[in-house]
C-alpha positions as CSV (number, residue, x, y, z in Angstrom):
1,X,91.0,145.2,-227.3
2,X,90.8,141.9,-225.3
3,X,87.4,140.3,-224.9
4,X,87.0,140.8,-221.0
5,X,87.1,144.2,-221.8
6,X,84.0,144.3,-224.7
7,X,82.1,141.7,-222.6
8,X,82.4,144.7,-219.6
9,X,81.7,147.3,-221.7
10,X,78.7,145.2,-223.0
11,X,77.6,144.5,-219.6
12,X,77.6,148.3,-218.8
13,X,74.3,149.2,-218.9
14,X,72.9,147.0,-215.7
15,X,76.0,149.4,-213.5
16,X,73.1,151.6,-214.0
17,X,70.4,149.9,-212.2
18,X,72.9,149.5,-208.9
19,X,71.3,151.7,-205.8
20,X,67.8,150.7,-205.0
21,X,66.5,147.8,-206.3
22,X,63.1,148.5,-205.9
23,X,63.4,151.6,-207.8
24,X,66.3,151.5,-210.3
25,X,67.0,154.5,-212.4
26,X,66.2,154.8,-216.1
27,X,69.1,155.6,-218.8
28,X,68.6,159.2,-220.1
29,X,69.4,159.5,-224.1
30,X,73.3,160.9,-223.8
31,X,73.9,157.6,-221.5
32,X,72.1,155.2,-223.9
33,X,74.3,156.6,-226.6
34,X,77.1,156.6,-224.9
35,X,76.9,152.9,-223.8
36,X,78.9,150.5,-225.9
37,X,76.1,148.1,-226.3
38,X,74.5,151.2,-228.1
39,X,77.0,152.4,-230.3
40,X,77.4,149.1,-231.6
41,X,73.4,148.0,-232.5
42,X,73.4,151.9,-234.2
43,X,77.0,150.9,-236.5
44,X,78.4,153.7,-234.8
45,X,81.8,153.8,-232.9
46,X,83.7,151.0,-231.8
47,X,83.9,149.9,-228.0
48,X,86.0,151.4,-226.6
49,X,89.0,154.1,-227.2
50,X,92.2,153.0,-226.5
51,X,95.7,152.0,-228.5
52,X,93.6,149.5,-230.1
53,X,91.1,152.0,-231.4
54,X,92.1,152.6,-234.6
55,X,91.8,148.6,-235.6
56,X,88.9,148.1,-233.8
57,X,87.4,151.2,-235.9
58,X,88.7,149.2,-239.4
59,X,87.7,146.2,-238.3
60,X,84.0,147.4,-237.4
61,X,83.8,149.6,-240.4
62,X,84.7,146.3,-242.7
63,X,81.9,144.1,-241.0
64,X,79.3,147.1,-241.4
65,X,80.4,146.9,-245.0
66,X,80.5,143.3,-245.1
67,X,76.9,142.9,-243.5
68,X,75.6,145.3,-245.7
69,X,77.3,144.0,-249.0
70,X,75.6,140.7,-247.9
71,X,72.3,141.7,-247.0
72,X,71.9,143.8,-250.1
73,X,73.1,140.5,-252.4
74,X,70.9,138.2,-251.0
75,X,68.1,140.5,-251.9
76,X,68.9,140.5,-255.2
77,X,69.3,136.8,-255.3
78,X,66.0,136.3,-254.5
79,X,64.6,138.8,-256.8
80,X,66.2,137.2,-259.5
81,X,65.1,133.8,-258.2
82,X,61.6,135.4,-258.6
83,X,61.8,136.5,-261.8
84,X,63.7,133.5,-263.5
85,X,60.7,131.5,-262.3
86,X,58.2,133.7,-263.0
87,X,59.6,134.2,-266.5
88,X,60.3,129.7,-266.7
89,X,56.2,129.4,-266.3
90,X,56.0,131.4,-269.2
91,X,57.4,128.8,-271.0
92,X,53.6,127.0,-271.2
93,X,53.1,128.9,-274.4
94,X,56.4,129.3,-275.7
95,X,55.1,131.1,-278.9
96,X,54.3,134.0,-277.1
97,X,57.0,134.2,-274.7
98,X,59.0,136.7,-276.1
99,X,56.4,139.3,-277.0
100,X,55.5,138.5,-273.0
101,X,58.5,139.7,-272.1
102,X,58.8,142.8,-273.7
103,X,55.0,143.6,-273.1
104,X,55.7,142.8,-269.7
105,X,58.8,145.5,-269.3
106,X,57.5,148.2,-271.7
107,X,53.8,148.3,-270.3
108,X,56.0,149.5,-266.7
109,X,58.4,151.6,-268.0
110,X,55.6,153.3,-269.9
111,X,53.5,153.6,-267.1
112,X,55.9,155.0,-264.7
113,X,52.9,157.5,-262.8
114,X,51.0,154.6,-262.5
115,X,53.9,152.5,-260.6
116,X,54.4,155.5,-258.3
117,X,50.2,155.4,-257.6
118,X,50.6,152.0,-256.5
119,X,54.1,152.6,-254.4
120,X,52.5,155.4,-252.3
121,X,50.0,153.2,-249.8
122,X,51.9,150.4,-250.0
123,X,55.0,151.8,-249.0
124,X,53.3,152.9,-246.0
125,X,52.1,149.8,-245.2
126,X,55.8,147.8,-245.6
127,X,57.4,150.4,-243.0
128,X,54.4,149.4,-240.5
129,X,55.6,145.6,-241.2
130,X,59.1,146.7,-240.7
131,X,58.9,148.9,-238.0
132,X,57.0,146.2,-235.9
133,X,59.4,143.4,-237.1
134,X,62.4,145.6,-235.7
135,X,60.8,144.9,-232.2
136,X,60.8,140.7,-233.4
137,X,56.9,141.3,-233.7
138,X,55.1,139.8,-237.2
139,X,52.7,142.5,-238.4
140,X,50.4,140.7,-240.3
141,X,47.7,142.4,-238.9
142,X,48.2,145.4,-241.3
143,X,45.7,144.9,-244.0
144,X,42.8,145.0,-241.0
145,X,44.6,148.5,-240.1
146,X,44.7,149.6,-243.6
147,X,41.0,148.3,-244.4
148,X,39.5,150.4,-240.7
149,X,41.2,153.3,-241.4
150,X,40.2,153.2,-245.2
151,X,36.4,152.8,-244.2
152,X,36.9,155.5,-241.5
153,X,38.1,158.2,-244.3
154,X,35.7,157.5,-246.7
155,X,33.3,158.0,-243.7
156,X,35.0,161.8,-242.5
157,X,34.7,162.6,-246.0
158,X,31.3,161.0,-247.3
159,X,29.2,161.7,-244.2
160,X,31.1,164.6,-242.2
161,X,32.5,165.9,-245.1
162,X,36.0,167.0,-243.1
163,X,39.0,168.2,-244.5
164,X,41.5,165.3,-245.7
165,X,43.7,166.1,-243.3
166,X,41.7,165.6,-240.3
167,X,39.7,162.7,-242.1
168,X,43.5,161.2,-242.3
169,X,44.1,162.0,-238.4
170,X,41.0,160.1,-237.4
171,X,41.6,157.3,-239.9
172,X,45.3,156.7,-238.5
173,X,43.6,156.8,-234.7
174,X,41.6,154.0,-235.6
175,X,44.4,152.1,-237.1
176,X,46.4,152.4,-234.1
177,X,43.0,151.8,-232.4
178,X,42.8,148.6,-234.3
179,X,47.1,148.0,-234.1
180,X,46.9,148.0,-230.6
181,X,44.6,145.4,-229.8
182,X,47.2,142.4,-230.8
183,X,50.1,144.8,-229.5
184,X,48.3,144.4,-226.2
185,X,47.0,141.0,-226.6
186,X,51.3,140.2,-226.8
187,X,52.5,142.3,-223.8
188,X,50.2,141.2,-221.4
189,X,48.7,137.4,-222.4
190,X,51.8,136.5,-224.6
191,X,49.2,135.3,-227.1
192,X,50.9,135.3,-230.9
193,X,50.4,138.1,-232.4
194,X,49.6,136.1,-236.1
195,X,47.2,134.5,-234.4
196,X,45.4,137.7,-232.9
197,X,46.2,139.6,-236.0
198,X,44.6,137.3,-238.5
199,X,41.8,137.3,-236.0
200,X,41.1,140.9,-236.4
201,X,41.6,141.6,-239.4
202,X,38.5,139.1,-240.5
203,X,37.0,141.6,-237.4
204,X,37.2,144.3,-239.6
205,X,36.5,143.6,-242.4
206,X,33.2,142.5,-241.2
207,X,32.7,145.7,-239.5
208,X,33.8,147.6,-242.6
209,X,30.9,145.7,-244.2
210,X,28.5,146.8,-241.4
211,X,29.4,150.5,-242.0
212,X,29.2,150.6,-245.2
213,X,25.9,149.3,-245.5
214,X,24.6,151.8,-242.5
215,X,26.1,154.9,-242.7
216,X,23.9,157.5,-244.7
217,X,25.9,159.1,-247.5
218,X,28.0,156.0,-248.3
219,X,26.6,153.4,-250.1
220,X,26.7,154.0,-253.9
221,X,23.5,153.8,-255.1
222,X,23.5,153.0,-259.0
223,X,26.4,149.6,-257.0
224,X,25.0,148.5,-253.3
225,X,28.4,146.7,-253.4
226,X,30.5,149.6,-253.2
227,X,31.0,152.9,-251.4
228,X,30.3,156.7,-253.8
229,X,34.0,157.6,-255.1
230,X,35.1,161.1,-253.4
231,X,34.9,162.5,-256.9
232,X,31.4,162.4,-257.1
233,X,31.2,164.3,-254.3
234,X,32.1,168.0,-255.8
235,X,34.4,169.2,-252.6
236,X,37.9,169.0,-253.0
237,X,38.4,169.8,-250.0
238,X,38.0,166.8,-248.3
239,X,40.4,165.1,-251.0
240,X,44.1,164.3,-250.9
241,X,45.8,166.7,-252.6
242,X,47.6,165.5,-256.2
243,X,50.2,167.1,-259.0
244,X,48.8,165.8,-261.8
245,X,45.1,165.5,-263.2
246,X,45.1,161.5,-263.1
247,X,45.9,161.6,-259.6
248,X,48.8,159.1,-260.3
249,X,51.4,161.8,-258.6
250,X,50.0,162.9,-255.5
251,X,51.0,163.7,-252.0
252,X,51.0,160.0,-250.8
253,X,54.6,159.0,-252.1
254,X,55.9,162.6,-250.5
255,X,54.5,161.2,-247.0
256,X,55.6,158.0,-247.5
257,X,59.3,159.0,-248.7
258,X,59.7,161.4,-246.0
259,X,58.3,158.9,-243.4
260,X,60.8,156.1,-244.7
261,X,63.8,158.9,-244.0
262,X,62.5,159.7,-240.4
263,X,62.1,155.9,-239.3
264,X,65.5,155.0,-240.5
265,X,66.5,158.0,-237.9
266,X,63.9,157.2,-235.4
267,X,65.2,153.2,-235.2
268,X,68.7,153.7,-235.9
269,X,70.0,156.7,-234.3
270,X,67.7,157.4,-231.5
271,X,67.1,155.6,-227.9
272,X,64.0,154.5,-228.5
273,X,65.1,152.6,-231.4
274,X,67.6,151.2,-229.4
275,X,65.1,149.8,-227.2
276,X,62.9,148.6,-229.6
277,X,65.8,146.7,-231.4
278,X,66.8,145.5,-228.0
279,X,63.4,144.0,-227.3
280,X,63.5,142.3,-230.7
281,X,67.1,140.8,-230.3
282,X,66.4,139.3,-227.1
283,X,63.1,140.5,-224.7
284,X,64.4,138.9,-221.6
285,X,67.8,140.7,-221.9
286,X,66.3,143.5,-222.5
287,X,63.7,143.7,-219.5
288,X,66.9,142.9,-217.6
289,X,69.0,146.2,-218.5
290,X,65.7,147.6,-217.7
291,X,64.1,148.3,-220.6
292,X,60.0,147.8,-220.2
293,X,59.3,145.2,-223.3
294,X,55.5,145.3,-222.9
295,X,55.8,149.2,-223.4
296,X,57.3,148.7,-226.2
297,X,56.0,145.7,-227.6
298,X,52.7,147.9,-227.3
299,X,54.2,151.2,-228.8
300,X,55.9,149.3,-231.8
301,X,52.6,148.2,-232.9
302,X,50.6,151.4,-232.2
303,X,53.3,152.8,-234.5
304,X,52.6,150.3,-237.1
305,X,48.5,150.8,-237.1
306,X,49.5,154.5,-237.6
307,X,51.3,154.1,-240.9
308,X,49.2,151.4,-242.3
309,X,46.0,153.4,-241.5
310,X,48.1,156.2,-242.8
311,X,48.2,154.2,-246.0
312,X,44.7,153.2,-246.4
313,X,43.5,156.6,-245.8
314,X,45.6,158.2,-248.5
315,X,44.5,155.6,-250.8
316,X,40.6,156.2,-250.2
317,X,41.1,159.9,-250.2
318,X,42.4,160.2,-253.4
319,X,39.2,160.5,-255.2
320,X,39.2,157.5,-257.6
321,X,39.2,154.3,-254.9
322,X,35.6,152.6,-254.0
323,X,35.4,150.3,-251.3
324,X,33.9,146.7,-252.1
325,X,32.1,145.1,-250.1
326,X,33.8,141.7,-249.5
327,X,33.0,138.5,-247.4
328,X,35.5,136.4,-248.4
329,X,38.5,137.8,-248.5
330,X,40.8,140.7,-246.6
331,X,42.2,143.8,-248.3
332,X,45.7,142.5,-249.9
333,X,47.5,145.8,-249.9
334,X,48.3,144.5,-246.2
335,X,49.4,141.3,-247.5
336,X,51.6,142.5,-250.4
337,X,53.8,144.9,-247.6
338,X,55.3,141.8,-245.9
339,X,57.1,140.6,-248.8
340,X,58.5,144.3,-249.4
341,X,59.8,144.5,-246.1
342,X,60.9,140.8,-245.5
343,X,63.2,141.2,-248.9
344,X,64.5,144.7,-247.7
345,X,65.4,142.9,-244.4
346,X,63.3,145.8,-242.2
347,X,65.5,148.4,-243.1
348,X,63.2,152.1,-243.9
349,X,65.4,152.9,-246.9
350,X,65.5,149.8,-247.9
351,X,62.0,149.2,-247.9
352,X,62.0,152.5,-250.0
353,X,63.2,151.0,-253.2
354,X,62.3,147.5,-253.0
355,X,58.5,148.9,-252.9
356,X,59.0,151.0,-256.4
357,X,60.4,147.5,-257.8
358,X,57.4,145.5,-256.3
359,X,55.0,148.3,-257.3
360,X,56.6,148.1,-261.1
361,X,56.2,144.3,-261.1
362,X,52.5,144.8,-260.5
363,X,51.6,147.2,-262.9
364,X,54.1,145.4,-265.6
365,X,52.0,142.6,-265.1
366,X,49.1,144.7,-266.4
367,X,51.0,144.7,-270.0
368,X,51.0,140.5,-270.0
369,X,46.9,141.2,-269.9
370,X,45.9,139.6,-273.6
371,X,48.9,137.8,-274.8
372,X,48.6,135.0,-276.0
373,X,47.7,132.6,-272.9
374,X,48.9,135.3,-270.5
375,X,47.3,137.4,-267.8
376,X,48.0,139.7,-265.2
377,X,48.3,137.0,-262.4
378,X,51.8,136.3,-263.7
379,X,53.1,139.2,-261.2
380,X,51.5,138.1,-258.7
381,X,53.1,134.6,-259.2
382,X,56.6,136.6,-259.4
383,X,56.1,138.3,-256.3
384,X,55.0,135.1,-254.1
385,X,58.1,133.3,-255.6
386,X,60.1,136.7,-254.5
387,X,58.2,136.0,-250.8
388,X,59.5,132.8,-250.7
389,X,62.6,133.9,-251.8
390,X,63.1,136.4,-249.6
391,X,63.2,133.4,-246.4
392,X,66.3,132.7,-247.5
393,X,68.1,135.9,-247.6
394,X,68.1,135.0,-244.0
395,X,69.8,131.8,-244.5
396,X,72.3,133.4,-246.6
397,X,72.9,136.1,-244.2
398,X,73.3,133.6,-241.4
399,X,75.7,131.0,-243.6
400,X,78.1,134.4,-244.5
401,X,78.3,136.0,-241.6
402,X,77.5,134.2,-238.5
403,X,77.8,130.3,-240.1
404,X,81.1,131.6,-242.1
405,X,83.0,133.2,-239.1
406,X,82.0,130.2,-237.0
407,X,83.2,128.0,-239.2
408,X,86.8,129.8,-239.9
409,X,86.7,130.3,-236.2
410,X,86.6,126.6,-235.1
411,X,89.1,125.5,-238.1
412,X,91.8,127.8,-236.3
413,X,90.9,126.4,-233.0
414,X,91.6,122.6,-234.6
415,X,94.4,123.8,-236.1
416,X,95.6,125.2,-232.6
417,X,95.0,122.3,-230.8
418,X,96.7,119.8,-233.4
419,X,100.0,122.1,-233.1
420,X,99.8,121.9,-229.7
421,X,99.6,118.4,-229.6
422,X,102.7,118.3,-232.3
């Protein structure tokens, strides 16, 4: 296929918008997907169908494969990046290093339920981070979502003493509630959203703070610096349901596994994925094929308030989980999500597994607890080296795909030119 013809079938979807100007008519679904532009963001079809099909297919199926082959190794080279330094520091007491090691692996193997507790909210919380960053918005406002809707549950199920289910509908309003307010701040100011997000999230944990010190049927009496754990209360009702007695297996990673499933679906194979994606690629471009970016700069964080008040509900409601009240710092479940998402590059499934190996570096850490000069702060150190780690899976991604073809490209175009001067 020669490039005039892509760059038409690219620019296919303003031919759309011809007729009145002042009124231009929206795509419907089956003209999104059927737009080349479309087909090509979802790693669908090739552009177009002709005697060159067949090679353009192969040739889109090997940079699909490519891209993903890269994307994939990068991760790991940051995790192992993470990890070799996390394990180096170690090195301070080298007497104990070895026992470290193998506390360190057999403490998370061992405690496999106890990974999976810790994977369930903070899964949710790394597809909010995700979902947003798909629309080229940072998220960091999710801990402030996952602390209002936490507060709110505990609240349904202390005071009104609700069912969990519609204690975790009210909580994931009021992390919208809460999602939105940056989401809105973006679309219609163009005010960072880091900067609004950090804002309110220091908002509410204050207001948490407020609550919990004023709403009858809270407070924990024998610890004014907690909330009453729902298993004091005697109604299982308004608790999460779980498989196991410890609670460790419960319906939380079931949500979260199912929701990870449906976003992959919702951003990759539907049209409002497609705009949300072609906000995040480029907002001008997108506002020019027609596509409202406010709406969805909006939408793509109302979306994200849901699951990470999703998240901090299901914690709460549990049974087991107090609130503490806290003045100087925010929840870090929030925090934790970004690096889960940012080494996953955004992708739901992705973000599926890198969680379980995040959530077992946590709890491994656990085992370090006692030996020798160790503690469990050692994970925590892994996972921020992971974080920074995880900037440059970019950089590779960049240097292999775009950087490499640029390069090849401009060595042929030398190479042209010198032959034509011969």
């Amino acid at each position: 296929m020669k490039a005039t013809d892509i760059n038409a079938a690219l620019n296919a979807p303003l031919s759309y918008l011809d007729g009145n100007p002042k009124k231009p008519r929206k795509l419907n679904k089956w003209e999104y997907r059927n737009l080349a532009a479309y087909r090509l963001l979802t790693s669908s079809l090739p552009v177009g169908e002709n005697e060159n099909s067949l090679s353009e297919r192969k040739a889109h199926r090997r940079f699909f494969i490519k891209s993903m082959g890269i994307t994939i190794l990068s991760s790991i080279l940051c995790i192992a990046f993470g990890l070799l330094l996390g394990f180096l520091l170690m090195l301070m007491d080298p007497s104990h290093i070895g026992t470290g090691i193998q506390s360190f692996f057999s403490y998370g193997i061992n405690n496999l339920p106890r990974v999976i507790y810790t994977a369930g909210p903070l899964l949710l919380c790394a597809l909010s981070v995700g979902f947003c960053y798909k629309c080229g918005l940072f998220n960091i406002g999710a801990p402030g979502q996952y602390m209002i809707a936490g507060m709110v549950s505990i609240i349904c199920a202390l005071n009104l003493h609700l069912p969990w289910f519609v204690s975790i509908l009210i909580a994931m309003a009021s992390g919208a509630l809460v999602g939105s307010i940056p989401g809105l701040l973006k679309a219609y100011f163009n005010i960072n959203e880091v900067i609004t997000s950090i804002m309110v999230n220091w908002i509410v944990l204050f207001v948490n703070n407020v609550l919990l010190n004023n709403v009858p049927g809270v407070l924990n009496e024998k610890n004014p610096t907690k909330s009453l754990a729902l298993s004091t209360v005697g109604d299982p009702l308004v608790m999460l349901p779980s498989f196991t007695s410890d609670k460790y297996i419960n319906l939380t990673i079931v949500i979260g596994i199912v929701l990870a499933v449906v976003l992959f679906f919702v951003v990759f194979k539907t049209t409002f994925g497609y705009r949300l994606r072609a906000v995040g690629f480029n907002r001008d471009a997108a506002r020019y094929a027609g596509i409202s970016s406010k709406r969805n700069i909006i939408l793509s964080f109302v979306v994200g308030g849901l699951l990470a008040g999703l998240g901090g509900a299901c914690f709460y409601l549990l049974g087991n989980a107090q609130y503490t009240y806290n003045i100087s710092s925010v929840d870090q479940m929030g925090f934790d999500a970004i690096p889960i998402a940012l080494l996953a590059n955004n992708n739901p499934i992705g973000i599926l597994f890198t969680t379980f190996f995040i959530s077992f570096i946590k709890v491994s850490g656990i085992g370090l607890q006692g030996v020798g000069t160790y503690n469990d702060k050692f994970a925590e150190i892994m996972i921020a080296l992971i974080l920074y780690g995880s900037a440059f899976a970019v950089l590779i991604n960049t240097v292999f795909l775009k950087g490499g073809r640029t390069l090849k490209k401009g060595k042929k175009e030398k190479e042209g030119k010198e032959n034509g001067n011969a």
